[in-house]
N, C-alpha and C positions, 0 to 999 in steps of 0.2 A: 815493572813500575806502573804501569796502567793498570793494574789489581789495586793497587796501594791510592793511585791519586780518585779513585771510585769510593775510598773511605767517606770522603769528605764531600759536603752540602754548599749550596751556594749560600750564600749569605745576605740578608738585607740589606737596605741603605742604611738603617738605623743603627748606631755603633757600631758600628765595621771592625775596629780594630778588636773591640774586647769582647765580639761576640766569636771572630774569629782565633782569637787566644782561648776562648771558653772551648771552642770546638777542638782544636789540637790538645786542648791538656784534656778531655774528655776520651779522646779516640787515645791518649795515653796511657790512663788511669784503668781503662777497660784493657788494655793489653791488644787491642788494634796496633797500635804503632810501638812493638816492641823494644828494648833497649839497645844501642846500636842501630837502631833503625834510620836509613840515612832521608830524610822527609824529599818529597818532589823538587824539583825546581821550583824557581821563583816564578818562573812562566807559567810553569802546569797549574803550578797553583791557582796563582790569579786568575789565569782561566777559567780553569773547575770552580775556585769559591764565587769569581765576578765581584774583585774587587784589584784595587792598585797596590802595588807594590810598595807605597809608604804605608799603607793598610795594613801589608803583607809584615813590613820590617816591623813596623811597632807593635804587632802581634806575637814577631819572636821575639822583639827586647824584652818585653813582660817575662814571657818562657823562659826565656834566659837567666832573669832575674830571678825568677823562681828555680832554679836549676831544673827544669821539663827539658830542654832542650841545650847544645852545647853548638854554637856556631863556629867553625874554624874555616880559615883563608882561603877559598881556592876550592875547597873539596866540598861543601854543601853545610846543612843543617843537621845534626847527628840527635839522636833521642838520646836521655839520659838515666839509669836507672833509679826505682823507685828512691834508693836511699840516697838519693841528692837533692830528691826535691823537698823543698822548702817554702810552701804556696803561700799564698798572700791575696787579699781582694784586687782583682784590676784594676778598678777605680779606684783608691787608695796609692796603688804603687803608682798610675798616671797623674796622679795630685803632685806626687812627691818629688817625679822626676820633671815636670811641663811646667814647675813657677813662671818661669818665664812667659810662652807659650800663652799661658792664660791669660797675664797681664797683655800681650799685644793683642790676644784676641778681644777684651772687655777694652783696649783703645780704639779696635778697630771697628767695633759696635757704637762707643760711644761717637768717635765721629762722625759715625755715616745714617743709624738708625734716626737718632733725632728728624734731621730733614725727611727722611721717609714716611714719619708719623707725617711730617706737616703737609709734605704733597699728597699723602694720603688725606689730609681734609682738606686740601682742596681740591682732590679729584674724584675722589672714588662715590661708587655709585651707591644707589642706597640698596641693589641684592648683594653688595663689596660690606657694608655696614651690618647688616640681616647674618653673614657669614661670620664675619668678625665675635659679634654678639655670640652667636654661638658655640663658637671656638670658646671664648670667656666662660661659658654656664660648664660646657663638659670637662674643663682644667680645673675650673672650682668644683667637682665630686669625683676629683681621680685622688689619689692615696700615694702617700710622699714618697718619691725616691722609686716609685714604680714605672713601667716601661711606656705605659699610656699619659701619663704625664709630662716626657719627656717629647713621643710623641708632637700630642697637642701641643706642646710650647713650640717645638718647631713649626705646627701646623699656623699658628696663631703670627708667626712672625713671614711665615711665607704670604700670607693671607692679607697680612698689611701691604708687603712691599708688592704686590701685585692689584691692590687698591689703587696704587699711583698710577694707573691705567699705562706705567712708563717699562715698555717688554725688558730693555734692559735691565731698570732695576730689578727687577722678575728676578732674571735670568739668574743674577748677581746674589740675591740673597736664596733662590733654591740649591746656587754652589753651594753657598756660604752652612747653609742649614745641612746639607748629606756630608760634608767634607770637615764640621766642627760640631762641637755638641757633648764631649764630655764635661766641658766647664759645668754646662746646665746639669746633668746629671750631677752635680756637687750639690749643686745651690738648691737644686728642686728635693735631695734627699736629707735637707738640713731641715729641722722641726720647723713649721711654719712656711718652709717654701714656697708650698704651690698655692697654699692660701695667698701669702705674700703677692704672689708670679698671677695670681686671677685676678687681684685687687689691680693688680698695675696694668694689667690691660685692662682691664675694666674701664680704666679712666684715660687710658689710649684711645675706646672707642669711643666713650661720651664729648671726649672735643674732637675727634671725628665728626662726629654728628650733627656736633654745633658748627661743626665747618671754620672752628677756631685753630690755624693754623701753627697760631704761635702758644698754643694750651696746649696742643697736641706734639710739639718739637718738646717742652717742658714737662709731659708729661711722663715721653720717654727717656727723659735726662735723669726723671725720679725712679724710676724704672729699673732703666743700669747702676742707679746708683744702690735701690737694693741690692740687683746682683752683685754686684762688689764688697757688698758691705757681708751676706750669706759665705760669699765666698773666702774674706779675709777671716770670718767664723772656723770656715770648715780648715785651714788652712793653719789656725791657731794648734789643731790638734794633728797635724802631720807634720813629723821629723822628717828635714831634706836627707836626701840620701846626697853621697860623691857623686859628682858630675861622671858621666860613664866616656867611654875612650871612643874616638871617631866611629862613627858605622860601621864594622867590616862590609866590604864590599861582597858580596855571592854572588856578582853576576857572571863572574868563567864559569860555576855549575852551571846557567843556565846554555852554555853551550854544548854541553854535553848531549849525545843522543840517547833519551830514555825510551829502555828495551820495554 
């Protein structure tokens, strides 16, 4: 089993779940992880890719859905031969199955980002402004729906709430930005996006600047409210799938001793 979990790469912060679904259906496709093939524990894994175990599970829900992989109770994660699979784009099948999901994340932006633009004009410094600005210039000539776009949009939003010179909020939106971020990857791959996504900071930083605190709480309300509006776009063209059945549990494989 230590031949087997040597397959696999660590993994970025930057989409975790569906770059770690790319790498398993990848080491499948090449005939790495044969059919029948029972995949590592839940532990090995996360260790070897260096990532968490909701990372881990929503990388095999994908799998799953696609038929790559077959989870059953108790006994681990099983590969699935060629003619079951049925692939599908990852971000499309995360669209279709997170409605929910998305909506609490775009309420949980909308409540909390505003006040951050606004303590961000009235705290941050002006190399916090200088940085800002140019987060803005290098999102406005990235290319829609691509990896440096998404990127920079997280960069630009870490960048604000660490202008609030306040560590907590720091702390709070670097969670926020490695642990979510597929929504963005909708809205930044929808025609007009990132254009859209630079114009709107854009004007995040100009009442920064101006130290207008209540231009800068309003600017990000206009802000989310594009995102939502891109979002209910992309959303127009995804058919819900059936809600799927509880999690199966796999964590008795993970007590297994692997040889």
């Amino acid at each position: 089993m230590s031949n087997l979990v040597d397959k696999f790469s660590s993994i970025s912060r930057n989409a975790v779940w569906s770059t770690t679904a790319e790498q398993i259906r990848a080491l499948i496709e090449a005939g790495d992880l044969p059919a029948e093939t029972r995949l590592p524990s839940e532990r090995l894994l996360c260790d070897r890719l260096g990532i968490s175990r909701v990372s881990l599970r929503e990388a095999l829900r994908v799998l799953e859905s696609d038929g790559y992989v077959e989870v059953k109770a108790g006994l681990g994660t099983f590969v699935r031969p060629p003619e079951a699979w049925t692939p599908s784009a990852p971000l499309e099948q995360w669209g279709r199955q997170h409605e929910e999901l998305i909506e609490k994340l775009l309420e949980m932006r909308e409540l909390i980002e505003p006040g951050i633009a606004g303590l961000a004009a009235r705290n941050a410094r002006p190399e916090d402004i200088a940085a800002l600005r140019r987060a803005v210039d290098r999102l406005a000539l990235t290319d829609e729906g691509s990896e440096r776009a998404i990127e920079l949009d997280a960069e630009f939003h870490r960048l604000l709430a660490h202008s609030t010179r306040n560590s907590v909020v720091g702390d709070l939106i670097d969670y926020v930005m490695s642990a979510t971020g597929q929504e963005r990857r909708i809205t930044l791959g929808e025609t007009g996006g990132v254009s859209q996504a630079a114009e709107g900071h854009g004007g995040i930083v100009a009442a920064i600047e101006a130290r207008d605190a209540a231009g800068a709480e309003a600017a990000m309300r206009r802000h989310l409210a594009d995102a939502r509006a891109f979002l209910a776009r992309a959303r127009g063209r995804l058919v819900p799938i059936a809600p799927r059945q509880p999690d199966i549990d796999t964590s008795q494989s993970d007590m297994e001793e692997e040889g």
